[in-house]
C-alpha positions in Angstrom: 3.8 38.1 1.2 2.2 35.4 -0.9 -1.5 35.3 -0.9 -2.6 32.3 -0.3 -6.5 31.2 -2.0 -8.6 28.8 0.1 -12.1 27.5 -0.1 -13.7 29.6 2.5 -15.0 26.4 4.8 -11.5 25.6 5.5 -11.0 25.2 9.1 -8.4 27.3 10.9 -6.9 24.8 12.2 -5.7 23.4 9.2 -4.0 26.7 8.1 -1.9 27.1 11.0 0.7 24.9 9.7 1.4 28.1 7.1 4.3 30.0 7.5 3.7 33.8 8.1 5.0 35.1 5.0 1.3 33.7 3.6 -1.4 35.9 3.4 -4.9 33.8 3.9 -7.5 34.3 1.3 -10.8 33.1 1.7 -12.6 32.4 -1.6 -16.4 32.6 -1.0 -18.6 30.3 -3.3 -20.7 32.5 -4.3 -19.5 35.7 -5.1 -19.0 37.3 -8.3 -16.1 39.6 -7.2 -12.4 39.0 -8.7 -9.8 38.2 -6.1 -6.4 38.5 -6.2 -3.8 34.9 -5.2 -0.9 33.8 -6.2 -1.3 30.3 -4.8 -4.6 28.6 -5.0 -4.9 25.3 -3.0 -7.3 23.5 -5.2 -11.2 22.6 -3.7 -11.5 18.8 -3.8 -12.5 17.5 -7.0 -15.1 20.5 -7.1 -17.2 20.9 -10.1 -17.4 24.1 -9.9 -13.8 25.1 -9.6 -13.5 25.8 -13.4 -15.6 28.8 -12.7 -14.0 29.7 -9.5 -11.3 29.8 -11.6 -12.3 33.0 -13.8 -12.7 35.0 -10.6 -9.4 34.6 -9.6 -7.0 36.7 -10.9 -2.4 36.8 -10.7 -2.6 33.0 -9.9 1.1 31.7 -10.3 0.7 28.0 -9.1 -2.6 26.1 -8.5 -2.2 23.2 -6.1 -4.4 20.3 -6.0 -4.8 18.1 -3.1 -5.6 15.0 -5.1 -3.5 12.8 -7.3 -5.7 13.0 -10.5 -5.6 16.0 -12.2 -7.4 15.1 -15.6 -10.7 16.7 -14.0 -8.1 20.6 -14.1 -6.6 20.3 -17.3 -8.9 20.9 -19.8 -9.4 24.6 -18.0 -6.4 25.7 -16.8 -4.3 27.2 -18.3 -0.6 26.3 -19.3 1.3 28.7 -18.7 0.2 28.6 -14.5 2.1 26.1 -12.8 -0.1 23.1 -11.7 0.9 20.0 -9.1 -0.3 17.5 -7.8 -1.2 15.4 -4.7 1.1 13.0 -5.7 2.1 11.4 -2.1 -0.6 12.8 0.2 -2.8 9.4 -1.1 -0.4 6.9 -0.2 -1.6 5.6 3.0 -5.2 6.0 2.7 -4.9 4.4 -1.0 -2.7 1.6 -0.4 -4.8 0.7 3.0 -7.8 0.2 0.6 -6.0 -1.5 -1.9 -5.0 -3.8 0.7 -8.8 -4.0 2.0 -10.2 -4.9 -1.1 -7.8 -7.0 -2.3 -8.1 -9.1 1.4 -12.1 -8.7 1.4 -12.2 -10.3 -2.3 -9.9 -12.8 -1.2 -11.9 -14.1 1.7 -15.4 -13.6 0.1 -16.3 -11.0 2.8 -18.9 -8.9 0.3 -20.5 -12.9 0.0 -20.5 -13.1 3.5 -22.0 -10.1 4.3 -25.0 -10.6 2.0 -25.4 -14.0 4.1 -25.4 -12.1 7.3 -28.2 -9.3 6.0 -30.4 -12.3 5.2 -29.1 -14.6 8.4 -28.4 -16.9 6.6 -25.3 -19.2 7.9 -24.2 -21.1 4.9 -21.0 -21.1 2.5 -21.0 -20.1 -1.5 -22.0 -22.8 -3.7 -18.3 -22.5 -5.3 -19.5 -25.9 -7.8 -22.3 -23.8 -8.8 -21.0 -19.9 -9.2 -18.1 -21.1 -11.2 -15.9 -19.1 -9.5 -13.9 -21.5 -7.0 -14.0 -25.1 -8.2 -14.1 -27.6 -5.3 -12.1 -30.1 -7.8 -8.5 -31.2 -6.0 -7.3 -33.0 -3.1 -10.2 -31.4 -1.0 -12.9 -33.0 -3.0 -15.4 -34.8 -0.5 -13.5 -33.7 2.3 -14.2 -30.0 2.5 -16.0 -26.9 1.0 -13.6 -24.2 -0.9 -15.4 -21.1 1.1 -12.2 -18.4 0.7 -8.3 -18.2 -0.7 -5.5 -17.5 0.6 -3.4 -14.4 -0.3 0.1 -15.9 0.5 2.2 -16.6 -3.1 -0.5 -15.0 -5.2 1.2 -12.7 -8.0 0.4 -9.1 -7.6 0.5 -6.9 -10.6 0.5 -3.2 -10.1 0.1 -1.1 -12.8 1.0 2.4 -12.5 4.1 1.9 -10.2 4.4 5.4 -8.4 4.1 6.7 -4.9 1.0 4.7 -3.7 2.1 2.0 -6.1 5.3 1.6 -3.7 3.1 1.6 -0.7 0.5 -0.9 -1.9 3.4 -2.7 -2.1 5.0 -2.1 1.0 1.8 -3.3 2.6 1.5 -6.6 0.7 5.6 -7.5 1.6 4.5 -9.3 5.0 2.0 -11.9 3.0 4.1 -13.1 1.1 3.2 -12.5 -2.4 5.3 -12.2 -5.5 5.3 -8.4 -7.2 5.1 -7.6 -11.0 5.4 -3.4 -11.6 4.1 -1.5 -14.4 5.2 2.0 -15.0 5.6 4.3 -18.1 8.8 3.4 -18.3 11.1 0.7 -17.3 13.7 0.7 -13.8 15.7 -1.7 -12.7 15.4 -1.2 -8.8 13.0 -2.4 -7.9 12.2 -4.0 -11.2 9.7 -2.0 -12.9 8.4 -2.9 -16.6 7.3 -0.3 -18.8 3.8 -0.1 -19.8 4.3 -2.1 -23.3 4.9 -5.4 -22.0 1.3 -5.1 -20.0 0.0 -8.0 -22.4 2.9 -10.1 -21.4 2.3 -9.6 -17.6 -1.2 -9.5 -17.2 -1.9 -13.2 -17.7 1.0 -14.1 -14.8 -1.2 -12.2 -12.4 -4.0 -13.3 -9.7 -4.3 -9.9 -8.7 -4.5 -6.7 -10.8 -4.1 -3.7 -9.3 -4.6 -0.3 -11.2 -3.6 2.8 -10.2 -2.4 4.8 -13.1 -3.5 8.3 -13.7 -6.2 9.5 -16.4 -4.9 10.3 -19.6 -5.3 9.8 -23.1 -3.0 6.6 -23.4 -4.8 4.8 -20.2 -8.2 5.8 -20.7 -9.6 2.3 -21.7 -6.4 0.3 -20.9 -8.0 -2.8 -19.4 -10.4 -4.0 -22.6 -12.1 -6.7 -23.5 -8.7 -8.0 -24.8 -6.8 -7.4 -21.4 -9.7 -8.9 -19.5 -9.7 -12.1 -21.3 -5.8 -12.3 -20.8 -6.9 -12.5 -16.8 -6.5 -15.5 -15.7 -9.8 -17.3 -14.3 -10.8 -16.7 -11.0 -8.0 -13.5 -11.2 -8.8 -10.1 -9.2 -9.0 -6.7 -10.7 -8.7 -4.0 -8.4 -9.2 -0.2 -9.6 -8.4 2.5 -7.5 -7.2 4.4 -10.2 -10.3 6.4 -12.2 -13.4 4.7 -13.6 -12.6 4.9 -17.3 -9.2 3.6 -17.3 -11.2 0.3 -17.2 -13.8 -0.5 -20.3 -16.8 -0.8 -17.8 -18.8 -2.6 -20.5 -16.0 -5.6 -21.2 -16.0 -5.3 -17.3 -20.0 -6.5 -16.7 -19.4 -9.0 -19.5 -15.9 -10.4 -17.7 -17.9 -10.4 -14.3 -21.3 -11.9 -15.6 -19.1 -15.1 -17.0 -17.8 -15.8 -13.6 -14.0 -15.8 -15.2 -13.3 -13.0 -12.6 -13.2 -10.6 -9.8 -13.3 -7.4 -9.5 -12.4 -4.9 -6.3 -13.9 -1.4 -7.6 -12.8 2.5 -5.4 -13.6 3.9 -8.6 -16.2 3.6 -11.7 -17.4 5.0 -15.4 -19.7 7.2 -15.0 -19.6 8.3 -11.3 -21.8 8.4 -9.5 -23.0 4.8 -10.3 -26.6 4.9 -11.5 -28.5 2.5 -9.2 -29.8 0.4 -11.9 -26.1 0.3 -13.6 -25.1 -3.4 -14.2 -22.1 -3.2 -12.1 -24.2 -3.5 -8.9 -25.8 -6.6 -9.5 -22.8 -7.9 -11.0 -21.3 -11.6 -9.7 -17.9 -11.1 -7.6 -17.7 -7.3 -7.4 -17.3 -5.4 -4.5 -17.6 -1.7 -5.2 -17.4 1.4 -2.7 -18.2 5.1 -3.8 -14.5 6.5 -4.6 -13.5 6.9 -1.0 -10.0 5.5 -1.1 -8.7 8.3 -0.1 -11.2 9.8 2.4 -9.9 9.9 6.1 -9.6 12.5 8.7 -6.1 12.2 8.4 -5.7 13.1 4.5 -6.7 16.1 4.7 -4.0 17.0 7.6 -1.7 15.7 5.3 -2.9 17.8 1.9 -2.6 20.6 3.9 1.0 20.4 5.5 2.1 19.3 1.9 0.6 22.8 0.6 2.4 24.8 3.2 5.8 23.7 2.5 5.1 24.1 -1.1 4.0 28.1 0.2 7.3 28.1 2.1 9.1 27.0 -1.2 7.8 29.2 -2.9 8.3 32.6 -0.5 11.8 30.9 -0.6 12.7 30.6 -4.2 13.1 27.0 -4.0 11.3 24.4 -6.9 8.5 23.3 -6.3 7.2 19.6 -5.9 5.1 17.6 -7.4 4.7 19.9 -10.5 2.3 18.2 -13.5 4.2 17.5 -16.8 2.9 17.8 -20.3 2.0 13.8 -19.5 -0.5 15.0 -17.5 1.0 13.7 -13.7 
């Protein structure tokens, strides 16, 4: 038997996908007992699970259900066997990326504030800064949206939901640049030094990289002036991989866009800059919250249970990189 560690809210019928090899453990939040697992599926992004932690005792692998981990590291220890949610994210993620990126594109958050105040009237492009109305179009019509056909799409952090973010911007017809730690040939992926070189062919920016020491503050002030005007940056990644400061400034010039699942600090304090910032569209790091994620985390744990009643390798295991 391997005993199995849950939150004790879990409902039973997302742990009937287990085989029966796994013995069910319910951890209650507050108890001060120590309980005994070998496999701990990991509450979601729970502040509290460092101290859940110390009551648990034998723990072999910890699984988390999320594809960030930088929030387990600095507790757990290194000799327990930690992975990740590396795949579970890649529909709900990439469907938000493509969202945001289509909502930013067609002025939707611009829109909406028109239809709270009933107001039927489009931007002021000649005024904002942000779309010129110069071009063939002058005196013939307004420059209200953009298309998303041949716009170059720069995705940085080239992994599972990287792949499917691009899967589901194939059919518009836009031209891909990948970012990764290091460099592939197929599909062309450029490793992460040339991200100066790349950054300034981009309309679109998409960041999905994981926290760690070497992309905590990757877009600066530097990379954000490299954007090219009227460019989109799209985080779905973690707040602090973007410098949130050189972000207000960026936004408050009207140079760029922005498309935000994710901010520094979180929660966003309601009088934080970012909210009254020009061009921003910003939702409270729900990317990856739908009904059906959580199905998903869950079968992915019980195979991983299975593998590991079964001697096989585990997937997803976290290296000392950090994903």
């Amino acid at each position: 038997m391997v005993r199995v560690g849950v939150d004790e809210n879990i409902a039973s019928e997302l742990l009937s996908v287990f085989p029966p090899e796994a013995e069910i453990i319910r951890i209650p939040r507050n108890t001060t007992s120590v309980i005994d697992v070998d496999f701990w599926i990991l509450p979601f992004a729970r502040r509290d699970a460092g101290e859940t932690f110390k009551r648990l005792r034998d723990v072999k692998v910890v699984q988390s259900l999320m594809a960030g981990v930088d929030w387990i590291l600095p507790w757990l220890p290194k000799d327990i066997a930690l992975c990740d949610g590396r795949g579970i994210h890649d529909i709900s993620t990439s469907e938000w990326v493509l969202a945001a990126i289509l909502a930013s594109v067609k002025r939707f958050p611009h829109y909406a504030a028109l239809h709270a105040k009933g107001e039927w009237a489009g931007q002021a492009s000649v005024k904002d800064g942000f779309l010129s109305e110069g071009g063939v179009q002058t005196g013939l019509y307004r420059v209200l949206g953009d298309d998303l056909a041949d716009k170059t799409v720069l995705i940085v952090g080239y992994g599972s939901i990287g792949a499917a973010i691009e899967a589901r911007l194939h059919p518009f017809g836009v031209n891909m640049l990948r970012v990764a730690r290091s460099a592939k040939h197929t599909p062309k992926v450029h490793p992460i030094n040339e991200l100066q070189h790349l950054v300034p062919q981009a309309d679109i920016v998409v960041m999905i990289v994981p926290l760690t020491e070497k992309t905590h503050g990757m877009i600066d002030a530097s990379a954000l002036a490299m954007m090219k005007p009227g460019a989109l940056l799209v985080n779905a990644a973690r707040g602090p991989v973007v410098d949130t400061k050189a972000l207000v400034d960026a936004l408050q010039s009207g140079r760029i866009s922005a498309a935000l699942d994710v901010t520094d600090p979180e929660p966003l304090p309601a009088d934080h800059p970012l909210w009254s910032a020009p061009n921003c569209l910003i939702t409270p790091h729900v990317a990856g919250s739908t009904p059906q994620f959580i199905h998903r985390g869950f079968r992915f744990a019980a195979t991983q249970v299975r593998r590991m009643i079964e001697g096989e390798p585990l997937e997803n295991i976290v290296s000392e990189h950090g994903y």
